[in-house]
VEXDREN-829105 format. One record per residue (C-alpha): z, x, y. Coordinates in steps of 0.001 Angstrom, whole numbers, plus 500000, padded with zeros to 6 digits. Example, Ala and Ser with C-alpha at 12.3 -4.5 7.8 and 13.67 -1.06 7.14 Angstrom:
<sites>
507800512300495500
507140513670498940
</sites>
This chain:
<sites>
746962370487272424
746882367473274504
749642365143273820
749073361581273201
751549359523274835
753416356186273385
755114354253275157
756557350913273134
760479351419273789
762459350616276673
765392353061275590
765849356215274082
764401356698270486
766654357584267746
764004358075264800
760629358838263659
759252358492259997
755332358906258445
754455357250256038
753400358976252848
749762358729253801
750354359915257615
747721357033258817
751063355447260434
753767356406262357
757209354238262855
759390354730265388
763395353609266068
764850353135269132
768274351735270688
766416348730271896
766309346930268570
762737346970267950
760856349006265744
757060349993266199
754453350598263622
751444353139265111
748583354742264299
749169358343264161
745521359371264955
745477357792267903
748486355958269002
747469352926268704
750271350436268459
749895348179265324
753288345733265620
756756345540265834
759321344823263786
761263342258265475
764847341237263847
768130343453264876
770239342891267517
771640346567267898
770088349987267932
768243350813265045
769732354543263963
766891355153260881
763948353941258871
762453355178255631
759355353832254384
758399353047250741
755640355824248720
753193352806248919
753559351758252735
755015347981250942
758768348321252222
760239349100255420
764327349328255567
765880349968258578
769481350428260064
770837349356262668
774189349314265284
774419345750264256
775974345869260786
772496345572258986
769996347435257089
766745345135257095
764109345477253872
760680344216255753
757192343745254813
755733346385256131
751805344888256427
753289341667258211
756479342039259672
758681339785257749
761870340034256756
762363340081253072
766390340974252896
768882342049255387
771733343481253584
775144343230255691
778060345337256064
781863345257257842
780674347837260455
777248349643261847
774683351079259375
773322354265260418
770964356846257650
768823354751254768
766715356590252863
764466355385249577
765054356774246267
762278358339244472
760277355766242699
761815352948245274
764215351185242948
767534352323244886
767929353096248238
771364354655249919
772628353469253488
775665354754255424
777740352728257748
779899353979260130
783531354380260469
784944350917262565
788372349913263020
790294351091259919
786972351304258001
786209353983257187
782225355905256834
780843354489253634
777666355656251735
776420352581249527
773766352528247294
771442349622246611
769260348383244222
765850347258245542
764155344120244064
760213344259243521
760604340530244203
762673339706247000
763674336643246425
766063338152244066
767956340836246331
771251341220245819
773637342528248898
775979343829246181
776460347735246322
775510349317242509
778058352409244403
780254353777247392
781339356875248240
783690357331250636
785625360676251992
784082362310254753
785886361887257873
783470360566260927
779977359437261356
777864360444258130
774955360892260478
772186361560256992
772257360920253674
769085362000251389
768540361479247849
768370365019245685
765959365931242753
765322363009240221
767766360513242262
770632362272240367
772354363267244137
772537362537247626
773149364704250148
774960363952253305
775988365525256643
777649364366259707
780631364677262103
782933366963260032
779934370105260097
780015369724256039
776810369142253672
777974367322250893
775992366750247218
777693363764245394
776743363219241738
775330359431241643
776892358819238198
780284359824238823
780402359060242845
781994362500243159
780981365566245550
779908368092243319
778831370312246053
779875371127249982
778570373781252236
780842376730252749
782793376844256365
781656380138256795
777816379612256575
777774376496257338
777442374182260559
780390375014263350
779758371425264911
778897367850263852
775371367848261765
773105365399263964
769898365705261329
769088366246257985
765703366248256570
763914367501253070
760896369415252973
757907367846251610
757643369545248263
762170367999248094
762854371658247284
765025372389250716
766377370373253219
766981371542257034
769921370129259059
770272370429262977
773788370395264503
775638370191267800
776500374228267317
772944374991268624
771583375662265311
769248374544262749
769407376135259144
767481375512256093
769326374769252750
768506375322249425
768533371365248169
770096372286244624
772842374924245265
773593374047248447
773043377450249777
772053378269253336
768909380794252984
767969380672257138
769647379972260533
767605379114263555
769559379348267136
768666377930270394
770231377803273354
770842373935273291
772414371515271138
770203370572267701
769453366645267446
766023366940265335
764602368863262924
761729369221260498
759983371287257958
756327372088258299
754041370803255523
751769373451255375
753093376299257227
755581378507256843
756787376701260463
760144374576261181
760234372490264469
763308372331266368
764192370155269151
767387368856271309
769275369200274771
772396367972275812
774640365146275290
772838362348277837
776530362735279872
775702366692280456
772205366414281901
772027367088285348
769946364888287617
769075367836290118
766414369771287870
763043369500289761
760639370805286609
758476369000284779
759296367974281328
761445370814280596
763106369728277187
760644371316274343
760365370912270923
760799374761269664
758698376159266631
759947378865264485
759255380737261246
760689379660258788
761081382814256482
761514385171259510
763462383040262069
761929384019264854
760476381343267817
757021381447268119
756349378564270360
757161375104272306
755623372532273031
757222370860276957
756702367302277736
759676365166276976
761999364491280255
765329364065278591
766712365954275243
764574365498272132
766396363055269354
763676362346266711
760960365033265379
758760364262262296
755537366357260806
752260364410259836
752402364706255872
749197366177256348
750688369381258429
748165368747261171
749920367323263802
753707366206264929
755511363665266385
758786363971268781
761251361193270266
762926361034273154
766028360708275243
763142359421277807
761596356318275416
758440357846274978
757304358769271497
754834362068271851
752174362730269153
750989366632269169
747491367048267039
747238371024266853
744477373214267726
742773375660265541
745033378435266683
748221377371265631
747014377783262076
746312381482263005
749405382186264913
750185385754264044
754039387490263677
</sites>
């Protein structure tokens, strides 16, 4: 499984998204620029050109029209996906970090961090079809967890959203009422800050990856944890195989723990496990600093990982790993 190698950001990569199709790949870094590939071959198509901060997350619209993206610089930007423009940039009193499309693409939710005496906010929006119309006025905001809200997702039929982040705690707030109507339990839950949350593709579960040097997969309606996956590092990625009974895993330290003195190769891996037994049955090496960003083809047939090192690493898998054996 030869890699293919991008290389399109000068800093480390915070996020990676498919779109529904998995003919592109977009990537988020913290130097302000999104990139738009090909995901067969890594060919770079554009760049999204606009922020002036990080950009923390992207989600893309079911029809590949929309692009919204957050960013360290108080915005989430709506763009044109096709040519790059910006339709809306919606503003807020401190950084935006998750966004995430609501089924159908009418809403969409974005976080913002806590910031001087702010506190973290989740606001939802309502997305124009015609943009000249967008309003920057939130339709809701939920507001209680203490910390970064590092994800928010929307649950089954847009009726939730579930969030994690820097208080360990999954959270399911009812989108009518603006009130948690669900939280993990402290027992089973996350020890340490949640760095990732992601759905499955059927929306049925969602896997989180934390600082506690776990991943675990969630049941998306009762909020119950039905697997745990440890490794020996901290979690900063994490994502459900299409296809497979397979989760990918992937992290490494804090960028103020790694050592400089390490002589080998490429030694941070992205870890695959099963994802009924919870047991490892792979890696895949390459990246030279911890993983942040991991995302699987829609199609099941290949992966993508982000890292601390700027480069953006697609994996197309051989015939074997469809025949790995437990």
């Amino acid at each position: 499984m030869r890699p293919i190698l991008l290389k399109g950001h000068e800093r480390p990569l915070t996020f990676l998204k498919y779109n529904r199709d998995g003919d592109l790949l977009i990537s988020c870094a913290k130097d302000h620029n999104p990139n738009v590939w090909y995901s067969h071959n890594g060919d770079r198509l554009g760049t999204y050109r606009g922020h002036n901060g990080a950009v923390w997350c992207c989600d893309v619209s079911r029809h590949t029209e929309r692009l919204l993206t957050g960013s360290a610089d108080q915005s989430a930007i709506l763009w044109d996906v096709e040519t790059g423009a910006k339709l809306h940039s919606f503003t807020f009193e401190s950084p935006a970090r998750a966004v995430d499309f609501a089924e159908g693409d009418k809403l969409c939710v974005i976080t913002t961090d806590p910031f001087i005496g702010t506190p973290s906010e989740i606001h939802v929006k309502r997305v124009e079809a015609d943009s000249s119309r967008q309003s920057n006025e939130s339709i809701l905001v939920l507001r209680g967890p203490t910390g970064r809200i590092n994800r928010a997702v929307w649950g089954p039929l847009n009726k939730t959203i579930i969030s994690g982040g820097e208080d360990s705690i999954v959270r399911m707030w009812d989108v009518d009422t603006g009130k948690v109507i669900k939280q993990s339990d402290p027992d089973t839950g996350h020890q340490k800050a949640i760095s990732s949350l992601a759905k499955s593709a059927d929306g049925s579960h969602i896997i989180t990856g934390s600082h506690d040097k776990s991943a675990k997969l969630w049941d998306i309606r009762t909020l119950e944890v039905l697997k745990t996956y440890t490794t020996e590092r901290p979690v900063n990625a994490a994502a459900i195989s299409p296809i497979l009974d397979h989760v990918v895993i992937g992290g490494g330290q804090e960028a103020s723990q790694v050592t400089m003195t390490d002589r080998r190769i490429g030694k941070f891996e992205a870890k695959f496990f099963h994802k009924i037994f919870e047991e490892e049955i792979g890696g895949v090496k390459g990246h030279f600093g911890p993983i942040n960003a991991l995302a699987f083809n829609p199609d099941g047939r290949s992966f993508s990982s982000g890292g601390e090192d700027g480069y953006v690493r697609i994996h197309h898998f051989d015939a074997d790993y469809y025949h790995i054996k437990m």
